[in-house]
C-alpha positions in Angstrom: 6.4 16.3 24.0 9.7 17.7 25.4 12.6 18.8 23.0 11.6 17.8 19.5 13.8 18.5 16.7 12.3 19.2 13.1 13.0 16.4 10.3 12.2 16.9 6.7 10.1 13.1 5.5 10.5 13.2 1.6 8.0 10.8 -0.3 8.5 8.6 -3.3 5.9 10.5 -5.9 3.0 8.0 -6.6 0.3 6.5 -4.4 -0.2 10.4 -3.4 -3.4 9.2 -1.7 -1.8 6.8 0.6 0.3 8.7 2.6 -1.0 12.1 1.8 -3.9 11.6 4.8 -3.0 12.3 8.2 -3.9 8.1 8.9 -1.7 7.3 5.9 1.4 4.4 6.0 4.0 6.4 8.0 1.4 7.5 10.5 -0.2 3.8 11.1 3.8 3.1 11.1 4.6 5.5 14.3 1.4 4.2 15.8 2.6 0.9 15.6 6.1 2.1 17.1 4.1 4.6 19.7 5.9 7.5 18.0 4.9 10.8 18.9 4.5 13.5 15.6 3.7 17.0 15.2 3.2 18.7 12.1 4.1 22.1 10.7 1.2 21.7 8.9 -1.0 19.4 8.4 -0.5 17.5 4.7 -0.6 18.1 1.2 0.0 16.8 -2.1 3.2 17.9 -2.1 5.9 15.2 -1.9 7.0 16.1 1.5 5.9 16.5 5.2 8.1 18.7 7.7 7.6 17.4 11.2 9.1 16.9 15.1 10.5 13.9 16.0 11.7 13.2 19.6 15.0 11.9 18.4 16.9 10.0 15.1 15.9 7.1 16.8 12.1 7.7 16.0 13.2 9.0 12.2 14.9 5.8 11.4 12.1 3.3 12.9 9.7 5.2 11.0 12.3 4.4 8.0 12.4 1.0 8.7 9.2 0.3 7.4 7.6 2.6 5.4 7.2 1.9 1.6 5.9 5.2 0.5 8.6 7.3 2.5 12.1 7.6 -0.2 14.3 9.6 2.6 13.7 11.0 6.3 16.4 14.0 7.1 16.9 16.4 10.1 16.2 19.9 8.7 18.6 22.5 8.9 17.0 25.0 6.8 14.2 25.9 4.6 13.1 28.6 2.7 11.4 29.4 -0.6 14.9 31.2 -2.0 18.4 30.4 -1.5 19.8 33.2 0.1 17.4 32.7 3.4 17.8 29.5 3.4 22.1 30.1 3.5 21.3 32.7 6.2 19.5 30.4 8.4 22.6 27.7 8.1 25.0 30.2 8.7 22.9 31.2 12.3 22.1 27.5 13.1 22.8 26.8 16.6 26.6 25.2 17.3 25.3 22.5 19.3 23.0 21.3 16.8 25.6 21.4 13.4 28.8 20.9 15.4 29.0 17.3 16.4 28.4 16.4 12.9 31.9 18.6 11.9 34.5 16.5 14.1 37.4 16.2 11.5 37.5 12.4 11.6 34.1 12.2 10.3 33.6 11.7 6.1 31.0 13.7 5.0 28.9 14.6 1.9 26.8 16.8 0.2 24.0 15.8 -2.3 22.1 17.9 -4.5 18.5 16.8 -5.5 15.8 18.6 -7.9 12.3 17.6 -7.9 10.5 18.7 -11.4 13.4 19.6 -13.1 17.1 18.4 -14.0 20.6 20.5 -13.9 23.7 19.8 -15.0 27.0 18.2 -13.0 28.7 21.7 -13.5 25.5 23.1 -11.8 24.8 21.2 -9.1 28.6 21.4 -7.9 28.5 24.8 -8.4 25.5 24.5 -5.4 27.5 22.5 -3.1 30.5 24.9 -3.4 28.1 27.4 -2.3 28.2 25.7 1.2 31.6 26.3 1.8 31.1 28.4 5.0 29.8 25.1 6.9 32.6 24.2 9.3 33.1 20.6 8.1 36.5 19.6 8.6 36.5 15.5 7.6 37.6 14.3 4.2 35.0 14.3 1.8 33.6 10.9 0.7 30.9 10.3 -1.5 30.5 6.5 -0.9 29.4 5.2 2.8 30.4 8.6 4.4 29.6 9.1 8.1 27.7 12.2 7.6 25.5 12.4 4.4 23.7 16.2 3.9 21.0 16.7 1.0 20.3 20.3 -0.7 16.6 20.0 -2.6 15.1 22.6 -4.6 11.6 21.9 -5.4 9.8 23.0 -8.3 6.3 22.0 -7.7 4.2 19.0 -9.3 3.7 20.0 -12.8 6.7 19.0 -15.3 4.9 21.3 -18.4 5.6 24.5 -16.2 9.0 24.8 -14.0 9.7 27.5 -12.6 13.0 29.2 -13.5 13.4 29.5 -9.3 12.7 26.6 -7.1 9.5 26.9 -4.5 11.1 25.8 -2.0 14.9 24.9 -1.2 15.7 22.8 2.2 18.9 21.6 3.3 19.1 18.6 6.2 21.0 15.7 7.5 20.1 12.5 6.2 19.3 9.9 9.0 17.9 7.5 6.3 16.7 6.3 3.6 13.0 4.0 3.5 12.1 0.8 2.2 12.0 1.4 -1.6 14.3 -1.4 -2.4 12.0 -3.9 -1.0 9.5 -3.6 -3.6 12.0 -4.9 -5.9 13.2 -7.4 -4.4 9.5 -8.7 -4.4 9.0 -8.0 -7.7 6.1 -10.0 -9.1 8.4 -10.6 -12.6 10.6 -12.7 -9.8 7.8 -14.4 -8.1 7.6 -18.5 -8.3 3.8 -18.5 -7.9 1.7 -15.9 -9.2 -2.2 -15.4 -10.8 -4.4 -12.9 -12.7 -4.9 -11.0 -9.8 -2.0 -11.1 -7.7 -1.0 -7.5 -5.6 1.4 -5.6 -6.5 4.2 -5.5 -3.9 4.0 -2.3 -3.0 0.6 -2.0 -2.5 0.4 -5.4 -0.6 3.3 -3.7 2.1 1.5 -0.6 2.3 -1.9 -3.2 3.6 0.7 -4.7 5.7 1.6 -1.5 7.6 -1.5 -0.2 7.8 -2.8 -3.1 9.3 0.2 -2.6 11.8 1.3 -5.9 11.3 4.4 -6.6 13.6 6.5 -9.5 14.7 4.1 -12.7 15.8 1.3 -11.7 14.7 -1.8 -13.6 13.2 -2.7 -12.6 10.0 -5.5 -13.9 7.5 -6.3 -13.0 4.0 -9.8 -15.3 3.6 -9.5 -14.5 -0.5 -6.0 -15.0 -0.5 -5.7 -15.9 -4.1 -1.6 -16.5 -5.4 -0.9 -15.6 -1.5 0.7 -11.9 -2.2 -0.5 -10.6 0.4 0.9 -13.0 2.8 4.3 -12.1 1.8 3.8 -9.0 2.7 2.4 -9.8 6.3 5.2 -12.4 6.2 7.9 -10.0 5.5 7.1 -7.7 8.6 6.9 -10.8 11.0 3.2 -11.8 11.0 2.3 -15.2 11.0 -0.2 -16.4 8.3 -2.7 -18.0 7.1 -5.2 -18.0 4.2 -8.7 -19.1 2.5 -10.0 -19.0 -0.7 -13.2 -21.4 -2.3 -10.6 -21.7 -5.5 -9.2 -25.1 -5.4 -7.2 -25.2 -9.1 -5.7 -22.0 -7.8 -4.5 -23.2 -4.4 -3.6 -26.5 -5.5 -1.4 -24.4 -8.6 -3.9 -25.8 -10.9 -4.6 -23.2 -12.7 -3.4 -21.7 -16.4 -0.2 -20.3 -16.5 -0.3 -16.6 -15.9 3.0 -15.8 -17.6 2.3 -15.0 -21.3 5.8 -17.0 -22.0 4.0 -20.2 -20.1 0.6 -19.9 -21.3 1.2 -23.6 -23.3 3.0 -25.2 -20.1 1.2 -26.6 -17.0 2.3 -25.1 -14.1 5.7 -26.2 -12.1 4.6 -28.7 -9.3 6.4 -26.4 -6.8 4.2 -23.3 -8.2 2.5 -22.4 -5.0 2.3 -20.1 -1.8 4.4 -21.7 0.6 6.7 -21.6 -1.7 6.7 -18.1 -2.3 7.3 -18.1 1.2 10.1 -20.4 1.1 11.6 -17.6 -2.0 11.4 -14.7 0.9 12.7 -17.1 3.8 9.7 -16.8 5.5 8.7 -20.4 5.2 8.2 -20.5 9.0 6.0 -17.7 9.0 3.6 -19.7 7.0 0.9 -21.5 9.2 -1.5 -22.9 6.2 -4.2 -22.0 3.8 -7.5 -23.9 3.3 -10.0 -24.6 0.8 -12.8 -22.9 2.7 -15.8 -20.7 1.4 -15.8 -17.1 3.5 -19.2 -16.6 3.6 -19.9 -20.1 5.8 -18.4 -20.3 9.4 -15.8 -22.3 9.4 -13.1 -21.0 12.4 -13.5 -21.7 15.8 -15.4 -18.9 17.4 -12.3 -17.8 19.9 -10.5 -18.0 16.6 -8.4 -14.1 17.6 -6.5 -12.3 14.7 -4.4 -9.2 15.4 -5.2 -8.1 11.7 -7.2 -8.8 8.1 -6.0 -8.3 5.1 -7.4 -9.0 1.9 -8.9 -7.9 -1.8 -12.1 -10.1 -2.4 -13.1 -10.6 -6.1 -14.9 -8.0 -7.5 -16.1 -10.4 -10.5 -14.4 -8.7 -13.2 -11.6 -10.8 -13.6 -12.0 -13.3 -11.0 -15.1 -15.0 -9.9 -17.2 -14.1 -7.1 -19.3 -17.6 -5.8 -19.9 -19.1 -2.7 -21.0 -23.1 -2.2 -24.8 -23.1 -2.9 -27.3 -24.4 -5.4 -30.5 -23.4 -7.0 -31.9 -26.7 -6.8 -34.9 -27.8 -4.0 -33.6 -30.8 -3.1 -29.8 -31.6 -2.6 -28.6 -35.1 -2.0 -25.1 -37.1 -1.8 -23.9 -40.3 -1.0 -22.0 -41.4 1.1 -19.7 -43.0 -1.7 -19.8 -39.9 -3.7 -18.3 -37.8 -1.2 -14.8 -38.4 -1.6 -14.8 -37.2 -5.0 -18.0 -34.6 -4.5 -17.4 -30.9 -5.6 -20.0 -28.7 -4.2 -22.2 -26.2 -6.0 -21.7 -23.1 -6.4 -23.8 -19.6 -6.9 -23.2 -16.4 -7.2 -21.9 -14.6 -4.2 -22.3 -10.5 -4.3 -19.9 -7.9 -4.0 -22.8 -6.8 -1.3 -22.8 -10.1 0.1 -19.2 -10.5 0.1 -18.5 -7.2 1.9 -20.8 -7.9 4.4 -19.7 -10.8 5.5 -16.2 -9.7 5.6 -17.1 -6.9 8.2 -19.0 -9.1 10.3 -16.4 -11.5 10.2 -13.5 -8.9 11.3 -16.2 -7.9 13.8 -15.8 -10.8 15.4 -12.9 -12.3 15.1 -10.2 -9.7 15.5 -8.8 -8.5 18.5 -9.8 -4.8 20.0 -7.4 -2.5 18.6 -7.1 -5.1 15.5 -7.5 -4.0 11.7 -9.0 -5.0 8.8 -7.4 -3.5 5.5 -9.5 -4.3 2.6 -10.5 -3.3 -1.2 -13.4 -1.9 -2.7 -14.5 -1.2 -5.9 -16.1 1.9 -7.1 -17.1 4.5 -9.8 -16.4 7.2 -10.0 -18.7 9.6 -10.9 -21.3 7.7 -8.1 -18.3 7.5 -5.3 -19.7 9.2 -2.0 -17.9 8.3 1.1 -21.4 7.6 3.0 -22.1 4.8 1.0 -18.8 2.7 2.0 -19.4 -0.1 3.9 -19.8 1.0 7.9 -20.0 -1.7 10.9 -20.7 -0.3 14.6 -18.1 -1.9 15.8 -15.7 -1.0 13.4 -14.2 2.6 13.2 -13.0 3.9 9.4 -9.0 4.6 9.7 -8.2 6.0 6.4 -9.8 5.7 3.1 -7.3 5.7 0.1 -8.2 5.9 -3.8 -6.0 3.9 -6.6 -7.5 5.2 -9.8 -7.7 2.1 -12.3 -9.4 3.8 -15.6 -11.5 7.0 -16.0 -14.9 5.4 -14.7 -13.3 3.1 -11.6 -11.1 3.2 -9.3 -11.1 1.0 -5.7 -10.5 2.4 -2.4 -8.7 1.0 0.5 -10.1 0.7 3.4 -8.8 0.7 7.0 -11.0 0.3 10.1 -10.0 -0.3 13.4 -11.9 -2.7 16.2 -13.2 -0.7 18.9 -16.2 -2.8 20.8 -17.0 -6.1 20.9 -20.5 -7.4 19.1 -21.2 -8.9 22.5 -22.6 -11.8 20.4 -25.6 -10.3 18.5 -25.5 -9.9 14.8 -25.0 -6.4 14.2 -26.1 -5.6 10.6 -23.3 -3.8 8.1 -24.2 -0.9 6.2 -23.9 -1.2 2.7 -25.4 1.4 -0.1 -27.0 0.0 -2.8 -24.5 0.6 -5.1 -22.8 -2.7 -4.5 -25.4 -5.0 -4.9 -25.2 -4.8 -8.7 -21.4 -3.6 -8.9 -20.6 -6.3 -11.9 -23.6 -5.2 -13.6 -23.0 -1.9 -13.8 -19.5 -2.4 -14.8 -19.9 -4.7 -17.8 -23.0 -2.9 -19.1 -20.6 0.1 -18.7 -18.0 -1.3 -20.5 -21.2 -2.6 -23.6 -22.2 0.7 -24.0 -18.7 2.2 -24.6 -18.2 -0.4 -27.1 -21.1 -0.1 -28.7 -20.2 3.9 -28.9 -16.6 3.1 -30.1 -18.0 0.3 -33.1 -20.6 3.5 -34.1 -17.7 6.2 -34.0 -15.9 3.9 -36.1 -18.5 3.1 -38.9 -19.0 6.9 -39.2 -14.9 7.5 -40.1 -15.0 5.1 -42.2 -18.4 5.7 -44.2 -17.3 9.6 -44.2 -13.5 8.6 -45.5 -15.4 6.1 -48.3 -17.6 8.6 -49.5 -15.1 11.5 -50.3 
């Protein structure tokens, strides 16, 4: 890999799971760029990753996308106590600290703690205690040419610091990462939004590990309020969506606001223009009214990526067009006005057809990045869904309550189906998902209603 420097990536604390494994965000991110990286070791659940980089170059383009990643630095030193750490600066090579010393560049020295807090008297005490460096520019602590960080970190667990750091590092910083974005899509700000619309974080994580890049064709076929096109949008993917929900696509539907629960909707509450919002209007191809379990696309219909969260039927139906009835008929006259049917349409079902659909239709080398729901306490990973044709990428838990949580799934295409139906394996387990949740949630009622009558019969009779 030739002369590779080391670089020190720091990660914003939550999400752990989704950039803690080795196909995690900032690794789908350097795939995307064709960066080369080598770990120190492999990762862990601590907030950071040491790692070679070929240049600054790679650092900053890794930067330039990555939710997850709060601050990417060259490393200088680190050591698990201060006075190594000091000794290693002080022996660091000319050529690499030198160019960074010429007296007409501004420079900087920030002092970080992770799990614990210090005073202003404290932490300049710390940068004093870099004096030796031989920087001769003016220091600047706004926009300076050179920014350096010193971080002391004192593990994960807030109840028990340390009274000495872990570890201590001190680096260059070459940048910062995308943080800021996720508030500047802030659902609170969002023209159109629904029950279920994806947070903006998560939805630009899907977006990078689906490697989304500029001109890309992207579909969500449950796209809902559209979040997740916003996402794709926002990294240069051109999108398009489905859903079977006509009040929702059409902006139909109840205000989800608590504050506009009594108003209809605006007439422009919808997801081009939350397209429009971003400026990414003409990144917007169309969504449809269209039910994902029928073929509708052409069959040379080719999408570099997939991205979607398909109801679960908690808090969103889950139906596809259908009827119970033998005999179906409609007029010609009625079908202007004629709604179709609907039945149910299984999580099983659902998941299913979404493989074999992403089987088909996306590119080799394409992704599909998608939800699923589980519990806990049943969760194996042989039971997720599996296609032939379809390799697993990464496999990333959000924890929602103490019994459920969902996973997000990557896979990669790596054959073709050669035009036979390959069957998707599914456990069990998600044919009666819904059922299992709501009885769930009955019986813990039921338990909470008994607990209850017991208090209160026990505080009556004293």
């Amino acid at each position: 890999m030739g002369n590779l420097k080391k670089y020190l990536i720091w990660f914003a604390n939550e999400h752990i799971d989704f950039r803690f494994q080795v196909s995690g965000e900032v690794v789908s991110i350097a795939n995307l760029f064709k960066i080369s990286i080598r770990w120190d070791e492999k990762p862990t659940n601590h907030p950071f990753w040491i790692v070679e980089l070929k240049s600054d170059n790679c650092a900053k383009k890794l930067a330039s996308r990555s939710i997850c990643l709060r601050s990417i630095s060259e490393l200088w030193g680190f050591a698990d106590e201060s006075e190594t750490l000091h000794q290693q600066l002080k022996n660091l090579p000319e050529h690499i600290i030198k160019p960074h010393c010429e007296p007409h560049l501004s420079f900087k020295i920030k002092v970080d703690m992770f799990c614990n807090s210090q005073t202003q008297a404290e932490k300049l005490k710390k940068i004093e205690s870099f004096s030796y460096l031989p920087f001769q520019g003016p220091v600047k602590l706004k926009n300076p040419d050179r920014s350096f960080q010193y971080t002391e970190y004192y593990g994960l667990d807030p109840n028990t610091v340390p009274s000495e750091p872990y570890y201590v590092f001190f680096g260059r910083l070459v940048s910062g990462g995308q943080r800021n974005t996720i508030t500047d899509m802030s659902l609170k700000k969002r023209k159109f939004i629904g029950n279920t619309s994806m947070d903006p974080q998560l939805a630009l994580i899907m977006a990078n590990l689906a490697k989304v890049s500029n001109g890309d064709l992207v579909l969500d076929p449950f796209v809902g309020s559209g979040s997740l096109l916003v996402a794709a949008a926002h990294y240069g993917g051109f999108v398009l969506g489905a859903d079977i929900d006509y009040l929702m696509l059409h902006g139909k539907t109840k205000p989800t606001r608590v504050q506009d629960r009594k108003k209809k909707r605006a007439p422009d509450e919808n997801i081009v223009n939350n397209l429009k919002q971003y400026k990414l209007r003409d990144r917007y191809l169309d969504v449809v009214i269209a039910d994902s379990s029928l073929p509708f696309w052409r069959s040379d219909l080719v999408l570099d990526s997939i991205i979607t969260d398909p109801p679960y039927g908690l808090r969103e139906a889950t139906e596809r067009i259908g009827t119970t009835k033998a005999e179906v008929s409609v007029s010609e006259s009625q079908l202007p006005t004629h709604i179709p049917s609907k039945v149910q349409y299984s999580l099983a079902q659902i998941l299913s057809d979404l493989l074999q659909f992403a089987t088909n239709h996306l590119k080799l080398g394409g992704r599909l990045v998608t939800w699923v729901p589980v519990f806990r306490s049943d969760y194996n990973s042989d039971d997720l869904p599996q296609h032939p044709c379809l390799e697993m990428i990464s496999n990333c838990e959000q924890i929602l309550s103490q019994f459920t949580s969902r996973r997000l799934l990557t896979y990669e295409k790596i054959a073709e189906p050669l035009g036979q139906k390959v069957e998707v394996n599914l456990s069990e387990s998600y044919s009666n998902f819904r059922e299992k949740y709501f009885n769930h949630v009955k019986t813990r009622r039921e338990k909470e209603n008994t607990a209850e009558v017991i208090i209160k019969t026990s505080v009556n009779g004293r």
